[in-house]
N, C-alpha and C positions, 0 to 999 in steps of 0.2 A: 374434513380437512379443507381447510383457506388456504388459498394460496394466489399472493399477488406480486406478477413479476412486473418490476420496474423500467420501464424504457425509457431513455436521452439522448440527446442530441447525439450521436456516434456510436450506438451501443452496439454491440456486434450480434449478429443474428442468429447463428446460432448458438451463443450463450445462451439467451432469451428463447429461440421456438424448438430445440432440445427440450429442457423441463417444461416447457408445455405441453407438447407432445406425451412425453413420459405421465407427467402427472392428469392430464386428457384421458390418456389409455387407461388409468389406474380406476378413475371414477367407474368405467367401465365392467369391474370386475370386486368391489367393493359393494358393501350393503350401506355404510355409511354414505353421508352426502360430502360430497367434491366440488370445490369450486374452481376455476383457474380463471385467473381474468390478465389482463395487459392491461398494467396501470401508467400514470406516470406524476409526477411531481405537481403537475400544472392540471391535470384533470383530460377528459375528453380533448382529443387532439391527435393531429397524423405528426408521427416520430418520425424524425428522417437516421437512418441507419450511419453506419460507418463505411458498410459494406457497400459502395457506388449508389450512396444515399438512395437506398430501396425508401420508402413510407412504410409505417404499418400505424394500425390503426392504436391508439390504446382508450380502453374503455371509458374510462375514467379516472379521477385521484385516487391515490395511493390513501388509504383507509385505515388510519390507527387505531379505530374502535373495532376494528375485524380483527380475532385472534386467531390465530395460524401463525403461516407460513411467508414471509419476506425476500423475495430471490431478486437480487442484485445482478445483472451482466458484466463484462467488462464492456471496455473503450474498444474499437476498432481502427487502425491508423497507421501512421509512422514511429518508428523509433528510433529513427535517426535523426533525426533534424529537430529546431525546437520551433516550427512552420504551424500555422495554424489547422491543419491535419493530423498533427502529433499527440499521438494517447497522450503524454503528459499534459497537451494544452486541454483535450476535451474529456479529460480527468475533472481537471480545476473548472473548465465551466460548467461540471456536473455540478459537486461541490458547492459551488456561487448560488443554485438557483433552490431553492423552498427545499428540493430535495435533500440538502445536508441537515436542515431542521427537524426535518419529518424523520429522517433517520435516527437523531440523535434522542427526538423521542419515544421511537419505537424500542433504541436499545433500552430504553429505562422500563422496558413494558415486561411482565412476567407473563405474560399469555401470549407474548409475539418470537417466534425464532429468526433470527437472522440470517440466511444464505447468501453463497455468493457463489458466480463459477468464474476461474480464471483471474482477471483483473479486477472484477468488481469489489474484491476484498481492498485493495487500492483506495477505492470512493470510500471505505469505513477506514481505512489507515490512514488516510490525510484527514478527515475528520477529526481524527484523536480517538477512534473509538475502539482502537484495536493494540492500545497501550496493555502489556502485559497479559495478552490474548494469543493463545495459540493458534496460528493460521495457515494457509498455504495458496501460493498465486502462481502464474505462468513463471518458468525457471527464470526466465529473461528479469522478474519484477521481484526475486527474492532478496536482492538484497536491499530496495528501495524499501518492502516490508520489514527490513530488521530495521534500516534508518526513522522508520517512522515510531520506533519502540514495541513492536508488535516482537512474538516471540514464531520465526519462521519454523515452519516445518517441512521436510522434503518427503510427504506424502500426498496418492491422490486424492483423497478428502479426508479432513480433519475435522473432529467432534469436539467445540469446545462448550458443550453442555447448550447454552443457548444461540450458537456462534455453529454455522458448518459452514464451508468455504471449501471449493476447490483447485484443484491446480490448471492444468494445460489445458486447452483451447477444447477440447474434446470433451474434461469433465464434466460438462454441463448433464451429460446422462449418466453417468456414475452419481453426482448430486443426487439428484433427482431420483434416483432409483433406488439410494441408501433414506431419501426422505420418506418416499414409498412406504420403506420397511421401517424406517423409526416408527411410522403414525399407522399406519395401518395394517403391520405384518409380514414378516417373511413369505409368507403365499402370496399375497397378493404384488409384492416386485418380482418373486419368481415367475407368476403368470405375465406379467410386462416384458421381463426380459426374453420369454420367450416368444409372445407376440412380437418383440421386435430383433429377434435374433441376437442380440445384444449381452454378452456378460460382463458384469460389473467388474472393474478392474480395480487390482490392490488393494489392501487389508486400511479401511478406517483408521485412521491413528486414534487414538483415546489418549488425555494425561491419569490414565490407569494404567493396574499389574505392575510386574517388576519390568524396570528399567534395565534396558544394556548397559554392561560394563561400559565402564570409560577408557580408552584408549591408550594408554601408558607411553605412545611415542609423544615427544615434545611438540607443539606446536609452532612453524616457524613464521608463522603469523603475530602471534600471540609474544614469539621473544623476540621480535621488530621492537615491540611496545616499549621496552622497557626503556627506561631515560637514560641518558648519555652526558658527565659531564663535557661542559663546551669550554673551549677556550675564550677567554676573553676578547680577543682580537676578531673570534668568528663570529661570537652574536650581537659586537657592537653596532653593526650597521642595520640589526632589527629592533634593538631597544628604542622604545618611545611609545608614541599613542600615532595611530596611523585612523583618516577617517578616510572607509572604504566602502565601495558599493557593489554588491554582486550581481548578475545580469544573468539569472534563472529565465528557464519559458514559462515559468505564472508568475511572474512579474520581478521587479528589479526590489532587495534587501539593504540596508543601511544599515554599517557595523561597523562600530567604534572600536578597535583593539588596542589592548594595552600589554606589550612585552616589554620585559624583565627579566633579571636573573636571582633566583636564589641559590644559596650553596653550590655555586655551580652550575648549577641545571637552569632550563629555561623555564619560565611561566608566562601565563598570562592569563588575560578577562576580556571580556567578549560581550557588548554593551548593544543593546538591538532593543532602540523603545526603553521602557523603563526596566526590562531585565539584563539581569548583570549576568553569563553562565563564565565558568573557569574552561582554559581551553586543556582537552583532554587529549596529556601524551603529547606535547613538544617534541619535535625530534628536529634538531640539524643535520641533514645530509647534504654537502657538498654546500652547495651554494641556496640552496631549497629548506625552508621552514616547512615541516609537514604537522598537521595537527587535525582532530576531529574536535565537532561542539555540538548541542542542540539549539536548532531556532525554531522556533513559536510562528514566525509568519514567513509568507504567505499559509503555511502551514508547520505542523512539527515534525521538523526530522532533524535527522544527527547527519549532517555534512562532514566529508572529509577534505582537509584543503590542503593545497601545495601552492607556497608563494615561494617569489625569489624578491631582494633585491634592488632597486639601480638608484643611485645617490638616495632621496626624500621621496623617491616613485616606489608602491606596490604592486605588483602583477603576478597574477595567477589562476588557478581556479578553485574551484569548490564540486563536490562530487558526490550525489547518493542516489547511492544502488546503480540501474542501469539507464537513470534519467541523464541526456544529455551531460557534455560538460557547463559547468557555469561560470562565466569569464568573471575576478576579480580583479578591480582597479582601485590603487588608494595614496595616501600620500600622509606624508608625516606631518604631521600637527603640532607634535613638542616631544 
């Protein structure tokens, strides 16, 4: 069993020396050979942490001809501000550096597993690599993971065949201890957990077996959505083509909207570069245009936006998951 954990600029410590640790102690108790090393993106080189930038050392680059095992950390940071400290910002400089390459080819590798504990499912969701992939990150990042088109799960690790990923700040040894047992057997993470007094918490999810019932109460989320005709006099002062700029913490978006009315109802198109998307679910409330869309950069995710508003001026925001809000400014164009 290979196994190379990746370290970056901010990566939280014990995401990363958790399944070290764990998979350290397995070699120990295994007849097979075990490897663990601290890799990173850029090769040999001291990582500076998230955690009051500790150093650690990492061995070497990150190794795509080694088949095994791939373990991803999360970011360590702020989550309130969008300050160059903020896991969203040392997300994106994860992402920026050789590491999003090397990722994206390791997913295409059928001899390499992809893990993550925490956050680090994050650095494959803004990648795009976690489009229609079942996964699960720290609660606080679950709905930025369904923004990115990933299929969220509220379990603490989830098997999705080539793909495990776990949740809260702690899983990194529930990881790790369910890797144990995939690759090398139920005895031998039995014996780990007992060497480190530790029992594995909550049942693996799998998309196997029968599925729960569905819920038969209405969702009152779900009947928000539904379209509303508007009055004429209420959505005239939205109609037109507005050019607008959002001001995200990795970096500032350029979006061309164009509102309209069909039958009644509102519409519109959503122009970013050369992609045209439809905005999904118009709703007028009060004086507030609400709508959801996907954009492509800086990365892909489904933003939710609430604009108002004032004569040819737009203002508002845009919103995915529990990133920061993103201030929207725009103005009418025709």
């Amino acid at each position: 069993m290979n196994v190379q954990i990746v370290l970056f600029d901010g990566f939280d410590l014990l995401d990363a020396i958790a399944p070290y640790e764990v998979c350290t102690a397995a070699a120990m108790y295994s007849n097979e050979e075990v490897t663990v090393k601290l890799v990173s993106a850029e090769g040999q080189r001291m990582v500076t942490s998230g955690v009051n930038q500790l150093q650690v050392q990492a061995s070497g680059k990150l190794d795509l001809s080694c088949k095994g095992i791939i373990l991803i950390p999360r970011a360590s940071g702020s989550v309130h501000d969008n300050g160059p400290d903020s896991i969203p910002v040392k997300l994106q400089q994860a992402t920026e550096t050789e590491l999003s390459n090397l990722l994206n080819e390791a997913n295409k590798k059928s001899d390499i597993l992809l893990s993550t504990v925490c956050g680090g499912s994050l650095i494959l969701a803004m990648g795009g690599l976690l489009e229609d992939r079942h996964a699960v990150t720290h609660h606080m990042g679950m709905d930025l993971l369904s923004a990115t088109n990933a299929i969220p799960v509220n379990a603490r690790v989830v098997d999705d065949g080539n793909l495990i990923t776990g949740g809260g700040v702690t899983s990194g040894l529930d990881v790790a201890l369910y890797l144990v047992e995939r690759e090398l057997g139920p005895q031998i993470a039995h014996a780990v957990e007992q060497l480190f007094e530790y029992e594995r918490r909550g049942t693996v999810w799998k998309d196997e077996g029968n599925a729960p019932k569905e819920s038969k109460h209405e969702n009152p989320i779900e009947a928000t959505k539904q379209h509303t005709t508007i009055q004429s006099n209420e959505i005239r002062n939205f109609q037109g083509k507005w050019d607008t700029t959002i001001s995200t913490p990795i970096g500032k978006l350029s979006i061309l909207i164009d509102l309209s009315t069909k039958d009644g109802q509102i519409v519109g198109t959503a122009m970013q570069g050369e992609d045209i998307v439809p905005l999904d679910n118009p709703l007028l409330e009060g004086n507030q245009l609400k709508w959801s869309m996907k954009v492509t950069k800086p990365m892909s995710l489904t933003l939710k936006f609430i604009v108002a508003i004032d004569g040819n001026q737009m203002y508002g925001e845009a919103n995915a998951g529990t990133l920061p809000s993103s201030k929207l400014i725009g103005h009418r164009i025709s």
